[in-house]
PDB file with SEQRES, HELIX, SHEET and CRYST1 records, atoms N, CA, C and O in Angstrom:
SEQRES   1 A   82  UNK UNK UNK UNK UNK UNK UNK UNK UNK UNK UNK UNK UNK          
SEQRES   2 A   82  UNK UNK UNK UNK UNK UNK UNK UNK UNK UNK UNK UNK UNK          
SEQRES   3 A   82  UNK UNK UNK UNK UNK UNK UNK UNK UNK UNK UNK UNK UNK          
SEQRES   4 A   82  UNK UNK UNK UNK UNK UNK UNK UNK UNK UNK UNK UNK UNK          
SEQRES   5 A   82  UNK UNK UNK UNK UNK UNK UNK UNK UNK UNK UNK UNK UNK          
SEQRES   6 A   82  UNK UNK UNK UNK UNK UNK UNK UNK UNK UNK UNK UNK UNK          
SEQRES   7 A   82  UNK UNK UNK UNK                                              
HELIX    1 AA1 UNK A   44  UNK A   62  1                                  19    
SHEET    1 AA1 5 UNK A  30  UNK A  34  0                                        
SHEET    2 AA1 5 UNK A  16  UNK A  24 -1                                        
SHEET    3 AA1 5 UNK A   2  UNK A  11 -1                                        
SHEET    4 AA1 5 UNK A  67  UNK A  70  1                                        
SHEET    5 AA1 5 UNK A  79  UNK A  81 -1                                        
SHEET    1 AA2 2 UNK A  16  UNK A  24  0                                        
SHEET    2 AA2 2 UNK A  37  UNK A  38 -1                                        
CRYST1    1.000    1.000    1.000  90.00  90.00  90.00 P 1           1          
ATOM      1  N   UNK A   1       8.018 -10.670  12.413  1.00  0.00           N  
ATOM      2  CA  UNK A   1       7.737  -9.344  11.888  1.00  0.00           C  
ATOM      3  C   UNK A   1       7.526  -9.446  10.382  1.00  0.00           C  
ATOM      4  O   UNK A   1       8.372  -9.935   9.633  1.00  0.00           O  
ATOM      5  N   UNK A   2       6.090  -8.852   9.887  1.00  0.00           N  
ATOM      6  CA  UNK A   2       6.272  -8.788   8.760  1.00  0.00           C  
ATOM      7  C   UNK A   2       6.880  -7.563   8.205  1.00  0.00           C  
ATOM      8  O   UNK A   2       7.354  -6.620   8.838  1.00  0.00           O  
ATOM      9  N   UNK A   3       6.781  -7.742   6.735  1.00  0.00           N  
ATOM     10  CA  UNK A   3       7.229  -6.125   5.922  1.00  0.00           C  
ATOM     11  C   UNK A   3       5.966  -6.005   4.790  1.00  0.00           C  
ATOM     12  O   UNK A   3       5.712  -6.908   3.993  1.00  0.00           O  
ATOM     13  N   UNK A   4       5.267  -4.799   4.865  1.00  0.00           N  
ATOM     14  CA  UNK A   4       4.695  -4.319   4.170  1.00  0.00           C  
ATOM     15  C   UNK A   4       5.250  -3.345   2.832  1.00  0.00           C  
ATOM     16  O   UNK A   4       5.646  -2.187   2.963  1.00  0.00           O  
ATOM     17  N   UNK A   5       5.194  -3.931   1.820  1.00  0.00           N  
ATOM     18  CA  UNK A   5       5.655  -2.739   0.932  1.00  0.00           C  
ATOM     19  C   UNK A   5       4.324  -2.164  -0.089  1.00  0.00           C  
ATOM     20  O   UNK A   5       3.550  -2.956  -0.626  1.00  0.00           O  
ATOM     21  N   UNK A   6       4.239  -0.979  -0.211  1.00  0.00           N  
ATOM     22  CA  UNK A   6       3.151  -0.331  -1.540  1.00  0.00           C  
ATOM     23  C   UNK A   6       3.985   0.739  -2.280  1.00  0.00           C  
ATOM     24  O   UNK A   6       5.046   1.352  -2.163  1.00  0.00           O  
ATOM     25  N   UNK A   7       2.960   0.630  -3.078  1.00  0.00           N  
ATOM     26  CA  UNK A   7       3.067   1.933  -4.080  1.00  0.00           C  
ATOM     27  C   UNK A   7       1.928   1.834  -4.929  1.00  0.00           C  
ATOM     28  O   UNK A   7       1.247   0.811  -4.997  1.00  0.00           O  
ATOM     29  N   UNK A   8       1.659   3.090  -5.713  1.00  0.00           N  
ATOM     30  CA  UNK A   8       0.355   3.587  -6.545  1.00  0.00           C  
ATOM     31  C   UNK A   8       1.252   3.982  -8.035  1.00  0.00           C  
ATOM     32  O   UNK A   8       2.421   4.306  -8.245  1.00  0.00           O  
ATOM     33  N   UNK A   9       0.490   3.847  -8.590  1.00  0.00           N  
ATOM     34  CA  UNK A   9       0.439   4.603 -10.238  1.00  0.00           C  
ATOM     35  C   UNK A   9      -0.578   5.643 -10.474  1.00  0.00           C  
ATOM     36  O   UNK A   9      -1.628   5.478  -9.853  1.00  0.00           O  
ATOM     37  N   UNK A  10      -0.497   6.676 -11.234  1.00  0.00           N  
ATOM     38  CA  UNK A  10      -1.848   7.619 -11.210  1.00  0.00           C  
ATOM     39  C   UNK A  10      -1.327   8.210 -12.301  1.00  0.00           C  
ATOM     40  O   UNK A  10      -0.220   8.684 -12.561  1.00  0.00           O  
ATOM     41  N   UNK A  11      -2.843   8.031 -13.183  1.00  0.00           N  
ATOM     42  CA  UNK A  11      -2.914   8.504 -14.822  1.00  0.00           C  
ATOM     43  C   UNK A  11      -3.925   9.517 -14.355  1.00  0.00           C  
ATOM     44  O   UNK A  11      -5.019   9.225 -13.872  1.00  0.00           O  
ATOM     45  N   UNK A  12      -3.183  11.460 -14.655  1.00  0.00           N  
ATOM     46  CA  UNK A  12      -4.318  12.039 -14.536  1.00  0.00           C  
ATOM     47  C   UNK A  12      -5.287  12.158 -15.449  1.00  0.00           C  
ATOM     48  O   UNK A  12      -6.414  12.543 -15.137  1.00  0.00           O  
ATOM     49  N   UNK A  13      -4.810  11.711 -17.159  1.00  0.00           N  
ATOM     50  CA  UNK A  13      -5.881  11.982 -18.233  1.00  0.00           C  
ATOM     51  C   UNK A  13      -6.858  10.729 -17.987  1.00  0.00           C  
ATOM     52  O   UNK A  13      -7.828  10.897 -18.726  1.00  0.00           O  
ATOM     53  N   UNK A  14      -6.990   9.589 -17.280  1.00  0.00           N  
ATOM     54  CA  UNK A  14      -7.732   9.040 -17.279  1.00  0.00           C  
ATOM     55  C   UNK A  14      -8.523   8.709 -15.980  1.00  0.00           C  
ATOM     56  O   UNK A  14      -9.487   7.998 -15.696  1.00  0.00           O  
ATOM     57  N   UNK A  15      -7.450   9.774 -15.142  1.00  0.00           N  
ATOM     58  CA  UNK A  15      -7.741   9.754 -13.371  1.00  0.00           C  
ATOM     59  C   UNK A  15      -8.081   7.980 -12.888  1.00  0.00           C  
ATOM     60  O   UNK A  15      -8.929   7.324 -12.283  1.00  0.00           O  
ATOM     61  N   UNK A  16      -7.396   7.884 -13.279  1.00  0.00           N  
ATOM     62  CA  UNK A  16      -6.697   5.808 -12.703  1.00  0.00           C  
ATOM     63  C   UNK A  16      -5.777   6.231 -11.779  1.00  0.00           C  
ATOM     64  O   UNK A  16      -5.057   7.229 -11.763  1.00  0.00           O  
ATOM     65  N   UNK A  17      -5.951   5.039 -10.772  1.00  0.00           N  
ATOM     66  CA  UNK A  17      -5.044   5.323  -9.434  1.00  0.00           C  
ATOM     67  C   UNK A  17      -4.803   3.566  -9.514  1.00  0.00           C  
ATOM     68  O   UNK A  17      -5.663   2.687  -9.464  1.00  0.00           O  
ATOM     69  N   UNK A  18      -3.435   3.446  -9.644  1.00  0.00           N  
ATOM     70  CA  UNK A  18      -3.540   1.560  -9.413  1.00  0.00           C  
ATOM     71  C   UNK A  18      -2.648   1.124  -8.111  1.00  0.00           C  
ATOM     72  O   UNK A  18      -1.462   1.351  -8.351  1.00  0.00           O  
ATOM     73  N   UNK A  19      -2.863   0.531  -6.720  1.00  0.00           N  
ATOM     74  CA  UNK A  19      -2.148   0.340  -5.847  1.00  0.00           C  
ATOM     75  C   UNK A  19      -1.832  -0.855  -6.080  1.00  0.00           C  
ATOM     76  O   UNK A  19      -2.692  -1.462  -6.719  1.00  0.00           O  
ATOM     77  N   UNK A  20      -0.880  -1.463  -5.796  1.00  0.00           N  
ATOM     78  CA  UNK A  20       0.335  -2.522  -5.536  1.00  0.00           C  
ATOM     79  C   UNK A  20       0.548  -2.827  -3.918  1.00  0.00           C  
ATOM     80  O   UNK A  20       1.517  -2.243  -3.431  1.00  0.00           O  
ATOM     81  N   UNK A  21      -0.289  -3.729  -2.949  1.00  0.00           N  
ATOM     82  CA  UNK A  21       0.367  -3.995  -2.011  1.00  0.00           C  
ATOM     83  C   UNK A  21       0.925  -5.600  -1.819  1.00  0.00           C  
ATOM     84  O   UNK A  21       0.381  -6.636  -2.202  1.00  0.00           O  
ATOM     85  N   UNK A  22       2.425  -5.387  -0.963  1.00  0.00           N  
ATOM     86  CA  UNK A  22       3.056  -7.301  -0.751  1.00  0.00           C  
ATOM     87  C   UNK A  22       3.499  -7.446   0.438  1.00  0.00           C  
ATOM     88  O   UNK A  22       4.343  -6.678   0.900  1.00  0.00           O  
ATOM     89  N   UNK A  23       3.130  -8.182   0.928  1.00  0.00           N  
ATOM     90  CA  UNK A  23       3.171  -8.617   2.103  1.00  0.00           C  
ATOM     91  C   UNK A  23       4.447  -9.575   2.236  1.00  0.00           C  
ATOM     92  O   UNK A  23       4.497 -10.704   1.750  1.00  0.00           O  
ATOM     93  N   UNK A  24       5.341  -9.040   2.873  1.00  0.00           N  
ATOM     94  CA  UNK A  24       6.406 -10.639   2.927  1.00  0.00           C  
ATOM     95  C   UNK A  24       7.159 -11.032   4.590  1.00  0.00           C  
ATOM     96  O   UNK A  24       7.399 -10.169   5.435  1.00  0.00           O  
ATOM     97  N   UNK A  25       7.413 -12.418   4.748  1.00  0.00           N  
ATOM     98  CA  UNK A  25       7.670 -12.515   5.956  1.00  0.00           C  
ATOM     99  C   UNK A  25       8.952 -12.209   6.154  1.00  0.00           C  
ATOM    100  O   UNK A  25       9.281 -11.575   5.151  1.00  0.00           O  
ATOM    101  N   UNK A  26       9.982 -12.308   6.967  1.00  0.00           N  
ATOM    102  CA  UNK A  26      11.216 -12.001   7.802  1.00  0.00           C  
ATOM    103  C   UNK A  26      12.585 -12.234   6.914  1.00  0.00           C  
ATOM    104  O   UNK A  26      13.723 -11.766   6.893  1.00  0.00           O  
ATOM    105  N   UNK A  27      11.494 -13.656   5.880  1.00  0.00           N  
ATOM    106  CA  UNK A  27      13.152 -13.885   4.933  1.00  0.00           C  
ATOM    107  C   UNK A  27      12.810 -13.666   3.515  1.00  0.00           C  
ATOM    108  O   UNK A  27      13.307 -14.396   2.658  1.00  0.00           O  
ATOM    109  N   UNK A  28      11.701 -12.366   3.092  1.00  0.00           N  
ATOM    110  CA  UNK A  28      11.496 -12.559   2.162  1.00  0.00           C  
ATOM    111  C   UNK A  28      10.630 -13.242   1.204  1.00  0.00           C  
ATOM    112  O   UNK A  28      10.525 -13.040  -0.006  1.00  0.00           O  
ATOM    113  N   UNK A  29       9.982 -14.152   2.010  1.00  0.00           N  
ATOM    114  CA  UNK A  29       9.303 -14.907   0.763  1.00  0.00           C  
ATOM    115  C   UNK A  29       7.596 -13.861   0.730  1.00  0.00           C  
ATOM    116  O   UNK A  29       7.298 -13.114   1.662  1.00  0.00           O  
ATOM    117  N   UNK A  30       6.774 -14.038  -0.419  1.00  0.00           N  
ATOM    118  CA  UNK A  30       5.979 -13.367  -0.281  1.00  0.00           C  
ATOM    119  C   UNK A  30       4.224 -14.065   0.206  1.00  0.00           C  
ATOM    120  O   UNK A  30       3.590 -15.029  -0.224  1.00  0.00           O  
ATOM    121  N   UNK A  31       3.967 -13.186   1.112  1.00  0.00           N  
ATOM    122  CA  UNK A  31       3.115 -14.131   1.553  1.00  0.00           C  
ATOM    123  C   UNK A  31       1.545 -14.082   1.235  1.00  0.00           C  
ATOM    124  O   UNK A  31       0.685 -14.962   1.273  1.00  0.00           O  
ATOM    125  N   UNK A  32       1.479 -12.294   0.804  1.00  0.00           N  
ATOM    126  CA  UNK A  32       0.260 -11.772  -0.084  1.00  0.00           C  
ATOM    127  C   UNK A  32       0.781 -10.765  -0.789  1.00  0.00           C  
ATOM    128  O   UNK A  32       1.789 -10.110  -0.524  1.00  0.00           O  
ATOM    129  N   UNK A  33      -0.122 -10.645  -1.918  1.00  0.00           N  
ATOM    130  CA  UNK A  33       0.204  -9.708  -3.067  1.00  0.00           C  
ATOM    131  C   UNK A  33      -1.354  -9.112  -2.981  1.00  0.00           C  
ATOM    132  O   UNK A  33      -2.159  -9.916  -2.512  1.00  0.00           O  
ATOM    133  N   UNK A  34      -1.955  -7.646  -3.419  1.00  0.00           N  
ATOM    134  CA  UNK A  34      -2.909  -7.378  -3.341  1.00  0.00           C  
ATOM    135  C   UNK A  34      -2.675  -6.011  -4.415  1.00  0.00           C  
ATOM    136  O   UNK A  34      -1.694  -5.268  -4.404  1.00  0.00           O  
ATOM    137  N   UNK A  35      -4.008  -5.908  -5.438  1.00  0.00           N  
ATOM    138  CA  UNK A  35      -3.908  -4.632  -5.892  1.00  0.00           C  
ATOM    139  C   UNK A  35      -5.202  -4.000  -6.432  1.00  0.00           C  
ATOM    140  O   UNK A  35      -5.713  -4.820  -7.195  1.00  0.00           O  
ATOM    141  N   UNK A  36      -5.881  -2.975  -6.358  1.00  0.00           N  
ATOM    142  CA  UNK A  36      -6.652  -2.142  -6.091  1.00  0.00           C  
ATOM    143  C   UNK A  36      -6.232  -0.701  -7.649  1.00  0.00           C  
ATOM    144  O   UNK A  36      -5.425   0.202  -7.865  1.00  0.00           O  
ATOM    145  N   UNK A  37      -7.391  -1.350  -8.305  1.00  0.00           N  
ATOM    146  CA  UNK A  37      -7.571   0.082  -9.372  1.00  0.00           C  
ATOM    147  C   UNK A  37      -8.735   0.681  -8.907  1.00  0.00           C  
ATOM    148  O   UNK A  37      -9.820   0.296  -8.471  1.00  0.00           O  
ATOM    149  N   UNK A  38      -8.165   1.777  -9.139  1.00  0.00           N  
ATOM    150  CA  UNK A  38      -9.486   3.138  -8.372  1.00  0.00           C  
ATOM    151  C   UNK A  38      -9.924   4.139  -9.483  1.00  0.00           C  
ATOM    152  O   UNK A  38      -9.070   4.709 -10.163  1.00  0.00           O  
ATOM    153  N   UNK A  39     -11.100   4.327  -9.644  1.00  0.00           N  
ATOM    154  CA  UNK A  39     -11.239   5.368 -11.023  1.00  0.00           C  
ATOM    155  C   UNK A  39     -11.502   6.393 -10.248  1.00  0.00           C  
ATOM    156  O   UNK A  39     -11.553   6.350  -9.019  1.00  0.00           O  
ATOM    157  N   UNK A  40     -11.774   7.870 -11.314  1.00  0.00           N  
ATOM    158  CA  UNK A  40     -12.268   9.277 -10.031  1.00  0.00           C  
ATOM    159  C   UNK A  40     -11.680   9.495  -9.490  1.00  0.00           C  
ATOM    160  O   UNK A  40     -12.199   9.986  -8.488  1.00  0.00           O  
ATOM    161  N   UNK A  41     -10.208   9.446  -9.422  1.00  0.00           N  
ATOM    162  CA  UNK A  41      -9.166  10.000  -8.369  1.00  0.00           C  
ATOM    163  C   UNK A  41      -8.761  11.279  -9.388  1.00  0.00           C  
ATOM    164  O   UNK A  41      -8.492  11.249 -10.589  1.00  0.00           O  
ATOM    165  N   UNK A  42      -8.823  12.464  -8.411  1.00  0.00           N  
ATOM    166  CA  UNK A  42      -8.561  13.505  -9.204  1.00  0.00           C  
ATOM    167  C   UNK A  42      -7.783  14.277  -9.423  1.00  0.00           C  
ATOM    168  O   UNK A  42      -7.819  15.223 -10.210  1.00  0.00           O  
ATOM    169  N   UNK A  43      -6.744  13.831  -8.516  1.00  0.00           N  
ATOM    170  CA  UNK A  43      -4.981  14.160  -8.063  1.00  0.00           C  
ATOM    171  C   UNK A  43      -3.915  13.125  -8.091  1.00  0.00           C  
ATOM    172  O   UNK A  43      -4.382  11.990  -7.994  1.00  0.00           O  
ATOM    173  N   UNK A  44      -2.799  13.172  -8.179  1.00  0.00           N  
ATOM    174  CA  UNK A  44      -1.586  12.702  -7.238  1.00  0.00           C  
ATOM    175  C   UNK A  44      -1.719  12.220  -5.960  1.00  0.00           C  
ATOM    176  O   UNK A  44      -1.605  11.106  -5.449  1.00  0.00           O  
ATOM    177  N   UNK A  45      -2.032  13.493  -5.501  1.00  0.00           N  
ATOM    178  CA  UNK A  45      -1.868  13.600  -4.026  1.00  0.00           C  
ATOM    179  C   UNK A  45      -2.989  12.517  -3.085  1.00  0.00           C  
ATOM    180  O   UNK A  45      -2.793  11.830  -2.082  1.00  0.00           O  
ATOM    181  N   UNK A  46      -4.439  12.793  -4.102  1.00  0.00           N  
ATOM    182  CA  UNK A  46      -5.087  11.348  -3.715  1.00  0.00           C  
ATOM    183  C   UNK A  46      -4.980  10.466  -3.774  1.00  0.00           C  
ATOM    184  O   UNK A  46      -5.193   9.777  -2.776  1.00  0.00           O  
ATOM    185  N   UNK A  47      -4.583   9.898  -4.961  1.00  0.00           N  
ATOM    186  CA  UNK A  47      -3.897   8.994  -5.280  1.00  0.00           C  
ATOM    187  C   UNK A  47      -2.832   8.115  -4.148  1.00  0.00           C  
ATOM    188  O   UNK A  47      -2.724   6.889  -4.111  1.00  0.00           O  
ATOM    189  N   UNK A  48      -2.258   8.893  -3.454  1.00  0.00           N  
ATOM    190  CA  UNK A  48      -1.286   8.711  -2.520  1.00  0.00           C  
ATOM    191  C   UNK A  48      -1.925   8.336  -1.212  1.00  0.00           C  
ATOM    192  O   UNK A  48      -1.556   7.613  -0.286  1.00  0.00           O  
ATOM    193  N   UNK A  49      -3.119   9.136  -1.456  1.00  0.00           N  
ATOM    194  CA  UNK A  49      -3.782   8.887   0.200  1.00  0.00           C  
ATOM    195  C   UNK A  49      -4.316   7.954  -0.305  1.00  0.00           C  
ATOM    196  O   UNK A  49      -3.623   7.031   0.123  1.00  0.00           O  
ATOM    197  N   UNK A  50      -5.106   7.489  -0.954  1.00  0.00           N  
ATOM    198  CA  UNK A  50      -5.279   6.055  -1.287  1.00  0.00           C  
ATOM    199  C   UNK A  50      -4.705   4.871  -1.184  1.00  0.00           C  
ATOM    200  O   UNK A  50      -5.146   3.732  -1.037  1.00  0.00           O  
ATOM    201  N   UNK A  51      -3.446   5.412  -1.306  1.00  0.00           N  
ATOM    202  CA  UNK A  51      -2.206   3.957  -1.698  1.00  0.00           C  
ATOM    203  C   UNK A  51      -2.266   3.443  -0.252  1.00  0.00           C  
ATOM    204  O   UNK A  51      -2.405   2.284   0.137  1.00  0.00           O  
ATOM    205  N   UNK A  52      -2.089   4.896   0.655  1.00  0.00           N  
ATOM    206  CA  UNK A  52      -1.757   4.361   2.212  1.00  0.00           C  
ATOM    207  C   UNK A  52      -3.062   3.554   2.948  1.00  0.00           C  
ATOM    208  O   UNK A  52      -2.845   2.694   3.802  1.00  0.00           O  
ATOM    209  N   UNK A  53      -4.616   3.968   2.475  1.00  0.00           N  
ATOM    210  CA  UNK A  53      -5.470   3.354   3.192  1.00  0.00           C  
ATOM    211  C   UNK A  53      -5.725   2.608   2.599  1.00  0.00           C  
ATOM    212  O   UNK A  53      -6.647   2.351   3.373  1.00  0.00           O  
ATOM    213  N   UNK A  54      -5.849   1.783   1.756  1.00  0.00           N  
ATOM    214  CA  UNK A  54      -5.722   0.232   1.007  1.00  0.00           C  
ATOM    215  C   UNK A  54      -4.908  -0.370   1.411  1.00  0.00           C  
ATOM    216  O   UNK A  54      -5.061  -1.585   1.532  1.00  0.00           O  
ATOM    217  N   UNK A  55      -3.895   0.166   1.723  1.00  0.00           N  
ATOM    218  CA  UNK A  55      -2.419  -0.657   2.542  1.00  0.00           C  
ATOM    219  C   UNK A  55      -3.204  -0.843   3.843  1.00  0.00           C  
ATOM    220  O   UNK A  55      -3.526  -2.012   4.057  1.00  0.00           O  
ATOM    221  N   UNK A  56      -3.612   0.131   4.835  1.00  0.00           N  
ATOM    222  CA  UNK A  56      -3.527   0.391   6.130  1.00  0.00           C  
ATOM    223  C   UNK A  56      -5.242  -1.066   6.311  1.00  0.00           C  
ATOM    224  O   UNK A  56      -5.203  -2.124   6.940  1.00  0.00           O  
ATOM    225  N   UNK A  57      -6.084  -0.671   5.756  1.00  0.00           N  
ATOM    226  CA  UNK A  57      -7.227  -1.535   5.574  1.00  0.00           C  
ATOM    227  C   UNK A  57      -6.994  -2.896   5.199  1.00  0.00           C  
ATOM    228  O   UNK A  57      -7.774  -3.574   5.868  1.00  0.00           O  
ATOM    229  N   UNK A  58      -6.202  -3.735   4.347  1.00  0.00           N  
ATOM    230  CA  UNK A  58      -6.017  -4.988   4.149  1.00  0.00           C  
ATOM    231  C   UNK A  58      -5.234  -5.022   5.742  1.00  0.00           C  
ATOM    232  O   UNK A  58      -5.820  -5.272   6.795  1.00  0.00           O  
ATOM    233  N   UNK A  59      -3.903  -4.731   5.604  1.00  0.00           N  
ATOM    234  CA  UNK A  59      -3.556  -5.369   7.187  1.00  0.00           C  
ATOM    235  C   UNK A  59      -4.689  -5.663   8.401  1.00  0.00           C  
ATOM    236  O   UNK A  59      -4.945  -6.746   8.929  1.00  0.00           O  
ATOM    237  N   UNK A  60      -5.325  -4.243   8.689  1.00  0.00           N  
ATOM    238  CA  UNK A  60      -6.229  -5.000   9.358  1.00  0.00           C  
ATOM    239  C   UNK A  60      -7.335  -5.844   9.542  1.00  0.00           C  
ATOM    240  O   UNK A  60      -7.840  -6.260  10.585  1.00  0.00           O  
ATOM    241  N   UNK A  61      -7.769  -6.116   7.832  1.00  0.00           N  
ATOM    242  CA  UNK A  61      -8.654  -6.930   7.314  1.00  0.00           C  
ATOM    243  C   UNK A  61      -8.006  -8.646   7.745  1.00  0.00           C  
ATOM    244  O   UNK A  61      -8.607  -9.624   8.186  1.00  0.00           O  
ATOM    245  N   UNK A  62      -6.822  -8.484   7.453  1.00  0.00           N  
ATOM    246  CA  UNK A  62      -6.369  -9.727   8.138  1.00  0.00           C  
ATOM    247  C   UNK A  62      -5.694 -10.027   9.264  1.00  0.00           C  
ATOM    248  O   UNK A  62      -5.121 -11.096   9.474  1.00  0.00           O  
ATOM    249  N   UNK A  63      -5.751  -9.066  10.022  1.00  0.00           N  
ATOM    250  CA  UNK A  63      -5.810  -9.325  11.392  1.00  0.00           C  
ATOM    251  C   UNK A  63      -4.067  -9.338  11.810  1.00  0.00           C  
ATOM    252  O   UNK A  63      -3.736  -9.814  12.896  1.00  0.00           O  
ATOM    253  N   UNK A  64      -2.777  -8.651  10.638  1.00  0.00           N  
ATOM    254  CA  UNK A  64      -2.187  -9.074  11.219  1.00  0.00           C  
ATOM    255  C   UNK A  64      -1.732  -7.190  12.298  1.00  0.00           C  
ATOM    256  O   UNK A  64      -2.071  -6.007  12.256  1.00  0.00           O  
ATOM    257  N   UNK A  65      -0.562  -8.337  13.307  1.00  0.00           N  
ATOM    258  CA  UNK A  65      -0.589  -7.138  14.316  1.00  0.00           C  
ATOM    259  C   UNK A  65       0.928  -6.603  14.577  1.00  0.00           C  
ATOM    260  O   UNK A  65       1.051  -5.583  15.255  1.00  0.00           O  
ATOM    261  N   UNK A  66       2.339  -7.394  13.952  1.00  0.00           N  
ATOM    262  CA  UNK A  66       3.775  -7.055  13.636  1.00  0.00           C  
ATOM    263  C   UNK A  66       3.924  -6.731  12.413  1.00  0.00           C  
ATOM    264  O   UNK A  66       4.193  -7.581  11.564  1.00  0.00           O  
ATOM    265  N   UNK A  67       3.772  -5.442  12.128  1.00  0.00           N  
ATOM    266  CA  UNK A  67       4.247  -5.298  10.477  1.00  0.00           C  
ATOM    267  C   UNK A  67       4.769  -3.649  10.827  1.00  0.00           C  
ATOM    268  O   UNK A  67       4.423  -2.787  11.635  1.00  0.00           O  
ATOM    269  N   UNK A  68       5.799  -3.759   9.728  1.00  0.00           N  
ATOM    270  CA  UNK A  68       6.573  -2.865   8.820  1.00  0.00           C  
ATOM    271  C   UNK A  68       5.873  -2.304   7.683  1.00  0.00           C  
ATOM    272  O   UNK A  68       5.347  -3.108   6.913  1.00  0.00           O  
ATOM    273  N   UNK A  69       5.785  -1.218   7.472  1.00  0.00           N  
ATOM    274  CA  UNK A  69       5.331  -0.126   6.503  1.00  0.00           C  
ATOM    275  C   UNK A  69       6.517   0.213   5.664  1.00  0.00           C  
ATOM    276  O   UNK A  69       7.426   0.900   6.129  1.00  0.00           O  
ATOM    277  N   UNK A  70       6.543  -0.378   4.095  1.00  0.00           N  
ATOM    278  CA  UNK A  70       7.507   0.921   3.766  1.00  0.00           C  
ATOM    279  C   UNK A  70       6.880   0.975   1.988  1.00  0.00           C  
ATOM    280  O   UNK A  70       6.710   0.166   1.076  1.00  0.00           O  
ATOM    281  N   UNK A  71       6.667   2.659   2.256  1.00  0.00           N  
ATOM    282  CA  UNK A  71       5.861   2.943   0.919  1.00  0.00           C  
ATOM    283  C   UNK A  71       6.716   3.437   0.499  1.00  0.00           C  
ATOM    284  O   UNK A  71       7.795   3.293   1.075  1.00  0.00           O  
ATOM    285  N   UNK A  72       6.624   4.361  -0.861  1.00  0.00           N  
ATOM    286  CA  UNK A  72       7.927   5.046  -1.627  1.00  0.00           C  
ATOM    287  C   UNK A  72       8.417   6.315  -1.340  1.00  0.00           C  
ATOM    288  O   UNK A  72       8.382   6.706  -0.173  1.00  0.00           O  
ATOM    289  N   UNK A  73       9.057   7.315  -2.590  1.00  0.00           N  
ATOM    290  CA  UNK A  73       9.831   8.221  -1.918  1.00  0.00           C  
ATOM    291  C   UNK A  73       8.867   9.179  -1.522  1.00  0.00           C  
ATOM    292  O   UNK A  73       9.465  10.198  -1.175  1.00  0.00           O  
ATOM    293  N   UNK A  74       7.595   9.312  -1.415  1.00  0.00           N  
ATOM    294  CA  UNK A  74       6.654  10.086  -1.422  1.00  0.00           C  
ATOM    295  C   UNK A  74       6.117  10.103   0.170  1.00  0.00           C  
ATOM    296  O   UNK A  74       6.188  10.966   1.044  1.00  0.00           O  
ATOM    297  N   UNK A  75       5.535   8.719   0.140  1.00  0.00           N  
ATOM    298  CA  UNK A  75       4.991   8.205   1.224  1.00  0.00           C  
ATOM    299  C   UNK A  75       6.112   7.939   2.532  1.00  0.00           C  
ATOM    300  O   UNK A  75       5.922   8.356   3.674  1.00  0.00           O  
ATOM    301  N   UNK A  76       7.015   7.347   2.196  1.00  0.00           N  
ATOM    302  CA  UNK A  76       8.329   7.535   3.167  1.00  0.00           C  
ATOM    303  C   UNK A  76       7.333   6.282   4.134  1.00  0.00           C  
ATOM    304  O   UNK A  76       6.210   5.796   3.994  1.00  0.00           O  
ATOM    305  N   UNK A  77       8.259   6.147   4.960  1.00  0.00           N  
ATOM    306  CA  UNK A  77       7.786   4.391   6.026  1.00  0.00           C  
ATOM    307  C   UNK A  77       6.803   4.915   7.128  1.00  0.00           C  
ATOM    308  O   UNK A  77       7.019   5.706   8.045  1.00  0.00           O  
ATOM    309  N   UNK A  78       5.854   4.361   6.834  1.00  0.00           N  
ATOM    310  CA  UNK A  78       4.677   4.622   8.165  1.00  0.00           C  
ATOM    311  C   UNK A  78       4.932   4.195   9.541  1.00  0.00           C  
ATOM    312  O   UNK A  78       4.452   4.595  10.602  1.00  0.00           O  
ATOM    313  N   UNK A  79       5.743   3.348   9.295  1.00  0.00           N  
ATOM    314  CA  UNK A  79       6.092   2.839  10.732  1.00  0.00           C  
ATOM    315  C   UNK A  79       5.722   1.575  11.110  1.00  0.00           C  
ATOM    316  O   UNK A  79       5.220   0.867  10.237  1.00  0.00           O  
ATOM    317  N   UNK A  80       5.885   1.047  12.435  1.00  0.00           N  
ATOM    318  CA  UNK A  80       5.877  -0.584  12.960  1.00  0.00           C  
ATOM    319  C   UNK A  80       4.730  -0.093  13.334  1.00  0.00           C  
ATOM    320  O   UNK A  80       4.519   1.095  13.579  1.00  0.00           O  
ATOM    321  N   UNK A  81       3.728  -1.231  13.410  1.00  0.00           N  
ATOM    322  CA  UNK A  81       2.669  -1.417  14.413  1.00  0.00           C  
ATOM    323  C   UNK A  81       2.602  -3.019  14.875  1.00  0.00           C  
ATOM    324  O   UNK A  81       2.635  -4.062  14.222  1.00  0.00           O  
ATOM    325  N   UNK A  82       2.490  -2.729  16.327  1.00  0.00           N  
ATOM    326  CA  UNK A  82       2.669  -4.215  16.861  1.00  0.00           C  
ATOM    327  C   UNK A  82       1.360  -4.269  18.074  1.00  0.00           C  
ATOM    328  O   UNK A  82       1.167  -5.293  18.728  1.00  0.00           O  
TER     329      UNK A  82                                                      
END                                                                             
């Protein structure tokens, strides 16, 4: 089982959205790091929906199929998909 963790940053005066995703296996070690600056984001709240489909799109870009979701206090844990 892996563990997925994200989170975003979002500057509204410059409407920058920066995601943070890491991939790590069962004991911790990390196995991908990935991060994604987005300009033209014109909220928070997009910002957020962003964070989750950059997360949700790399996993399945690499094909994996046991992972753990856990985004922040916002996003709260998406859940297992296996």
């Amino acid at each position: 089982m892996l563990k997925v963790n994200f989170d975003a940053a979002f500057n509204a005066t410059s409407m920058l959205s920066f995601t943070i995703i890491v991939i790590r296996d069962n004991l911790g070690k990390v196995l991908r790091s990935h991060s994604v600056l987005t300009a033209h984001v014109p909220t928070a709240f997009a910002a957020e929906a962003l964070e989750c489909s950059h997360t949700v799109c790399l996993v399945v870009d690499l094909g994996l199929h046991e992972v753990t979701f856990e985004g922040d206090s916002l996003t709260g844990d998406l859940g297992t998909v296996e």
